[in-house]
N, C-alpha and C positions, 0 to 999 in steps of 0.2 A: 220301115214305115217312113216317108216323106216327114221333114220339119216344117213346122210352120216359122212366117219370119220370127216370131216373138222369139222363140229360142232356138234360132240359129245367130241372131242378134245377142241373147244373153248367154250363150253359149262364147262367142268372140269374147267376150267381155270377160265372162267367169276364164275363159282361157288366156286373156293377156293379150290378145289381138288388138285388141282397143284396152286401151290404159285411163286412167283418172285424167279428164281435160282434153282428150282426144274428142275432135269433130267429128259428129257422123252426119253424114249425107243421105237423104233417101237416096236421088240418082246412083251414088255409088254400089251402097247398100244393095237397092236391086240387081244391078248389074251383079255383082260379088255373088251372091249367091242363088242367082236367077232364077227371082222372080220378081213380081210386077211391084210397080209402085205402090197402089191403094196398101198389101197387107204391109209393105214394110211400114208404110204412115200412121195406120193403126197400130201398129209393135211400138212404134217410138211415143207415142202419145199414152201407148200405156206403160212404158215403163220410167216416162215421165212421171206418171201418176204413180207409179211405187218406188218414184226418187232415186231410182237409177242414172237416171239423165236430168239434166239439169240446164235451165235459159242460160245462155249467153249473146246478149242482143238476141240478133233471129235466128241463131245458130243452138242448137242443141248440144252438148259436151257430156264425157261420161260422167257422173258425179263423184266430187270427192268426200271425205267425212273428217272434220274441223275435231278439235282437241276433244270437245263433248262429244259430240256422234259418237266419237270411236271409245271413248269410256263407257256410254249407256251400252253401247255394242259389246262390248267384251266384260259389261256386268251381265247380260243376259245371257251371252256364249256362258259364261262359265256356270249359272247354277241348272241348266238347260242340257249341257256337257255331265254336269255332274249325275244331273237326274239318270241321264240315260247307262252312265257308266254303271250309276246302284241297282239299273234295271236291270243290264246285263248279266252282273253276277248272277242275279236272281235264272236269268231266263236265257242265257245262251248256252246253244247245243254244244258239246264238246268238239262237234267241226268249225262253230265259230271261234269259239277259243284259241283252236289252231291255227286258223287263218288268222286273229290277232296277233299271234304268237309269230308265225313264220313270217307277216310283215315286217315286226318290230325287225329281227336278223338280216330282212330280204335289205330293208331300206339303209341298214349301214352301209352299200355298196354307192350311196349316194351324197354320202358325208363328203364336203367342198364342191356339192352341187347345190345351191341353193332352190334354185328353179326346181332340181328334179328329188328335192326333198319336199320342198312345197307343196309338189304335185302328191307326193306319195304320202304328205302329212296328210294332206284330205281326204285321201283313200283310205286310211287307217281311222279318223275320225268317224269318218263315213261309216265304216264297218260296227264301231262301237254304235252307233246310231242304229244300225239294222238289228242289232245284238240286243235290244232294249227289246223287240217285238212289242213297240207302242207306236201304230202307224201317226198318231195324232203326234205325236214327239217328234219325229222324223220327220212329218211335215215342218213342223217350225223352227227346227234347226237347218234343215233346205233354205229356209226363207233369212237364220242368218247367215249361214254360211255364203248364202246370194250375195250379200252386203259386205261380205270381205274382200269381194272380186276389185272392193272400191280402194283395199287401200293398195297403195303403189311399190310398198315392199315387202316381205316378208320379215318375221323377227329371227326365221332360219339363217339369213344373212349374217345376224353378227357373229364375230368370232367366236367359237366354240360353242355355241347356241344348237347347235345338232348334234352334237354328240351327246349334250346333255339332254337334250327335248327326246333323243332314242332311251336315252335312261329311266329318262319319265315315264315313255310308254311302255318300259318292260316293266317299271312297276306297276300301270296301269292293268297290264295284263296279269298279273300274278294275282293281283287284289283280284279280277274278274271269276279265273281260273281257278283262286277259293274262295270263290262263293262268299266273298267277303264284301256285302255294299258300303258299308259305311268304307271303309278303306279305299274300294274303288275309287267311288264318289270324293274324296278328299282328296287323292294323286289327283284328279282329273280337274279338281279346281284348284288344286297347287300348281297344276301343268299349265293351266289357263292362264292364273296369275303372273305366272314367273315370262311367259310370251308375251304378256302386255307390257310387266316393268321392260322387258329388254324393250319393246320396239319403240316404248317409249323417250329410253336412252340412241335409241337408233335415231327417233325424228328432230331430237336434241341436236344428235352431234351432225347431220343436213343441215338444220338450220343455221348450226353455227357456222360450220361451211359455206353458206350460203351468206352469208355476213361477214366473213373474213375476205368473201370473191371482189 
């Protein structure tokens, strides 16, 4: 099935093609991914309006998200995360189970890849999200997970951060696997928590970097 511009535009985004601050052009835009001007202009004015993109004079940029954004953002990841993880227990098939279970193993092959950890963090969150069998849940973790495309690193990045976030989610999956919500539900927001402090210490030590330059 053909895409429309809106998300082939937020598909570049969610995938890293366009970064936080990056210019997007209509002319380009359509060109890239050929088709006409009007829908790309309509794509961009709407995802203006859901604060995707952001003025810069008459230029459009992707948007970033300042010390607060990214707090309220990852207060609501985590009891949103949590929720679905307590629903899982409850409500995923023991093929979903396995498929949590086989990623947790698949994606240590990615440990000192940040990028291809990142990518396969999502995929594993993702799945706990479908494991909820609560379409209304899943819609509105779509919509934060949209909002993470904003920030410009991963907390995969810092050192040892992956091996330990793989630990998380094999405790994530045991709590799932028995049927344990409360348990689930608490890894899932200890897992949450502990991505924020790091990335936190990550946007620390840039900035200071960025001050020592």
């Amino acid at each position: 099935m053909q895409k429309d511009a809106y998300t082939l535009i937020l598909e570049a985004i969610d995938g890293g093609v366009y970064r936080p601050g990056d210019r997007l052009v209509e002319a380009e835009l359509a060109e890239r991914f050929g088709v006409s001007r009007t829908p790309v202009r309509e794509a961009l004015q709407r995802l203006e309006t859901q604060s995707m993109l952001a003025r810069d004079g008459r230029s459009l940029i992707v948007a970033s998200l300042d010390h607060n954004q990214l707090a309220e953002l990852y207060v609501v990841r985590a009891e949103l995360e949590a929720l679905a993880a307590r629903l899982a227990a409850k409500h995923a098939t023991p093929e979903e189970v396995k498929v949590l279970a086989d990623m947790v193993e698949a994606d240590r092959a990615h440990l000192g890849d940040p990028a291809a950890l990142s990518r396969a963090n999502r995929r594993f969150h993702k799945q706990i999200h479908l494991a909820s069998h609560n379409r209304y849940l899943v819609q509105q973790l779509d919509l934060v997970h949209r909002s993470m495309a904003l920030l410009a690193t991963t907390s995969l990045a810092a050192e040892g951060r992956g091996q330990t976030a793989l630990a998380e989610h094999a405790a994530i999956v045991k709590a799932i696997a028995d049927g344990d919500g409360e348990a689930a539900q608490e890894a899932l927001r200890a897992h949450i928590s502990k991505a924020f402090e790091t990335r936190l210490k990550l946007d620390a030590g840039a900035a200071r970097d960025v001050g020592e330059g």
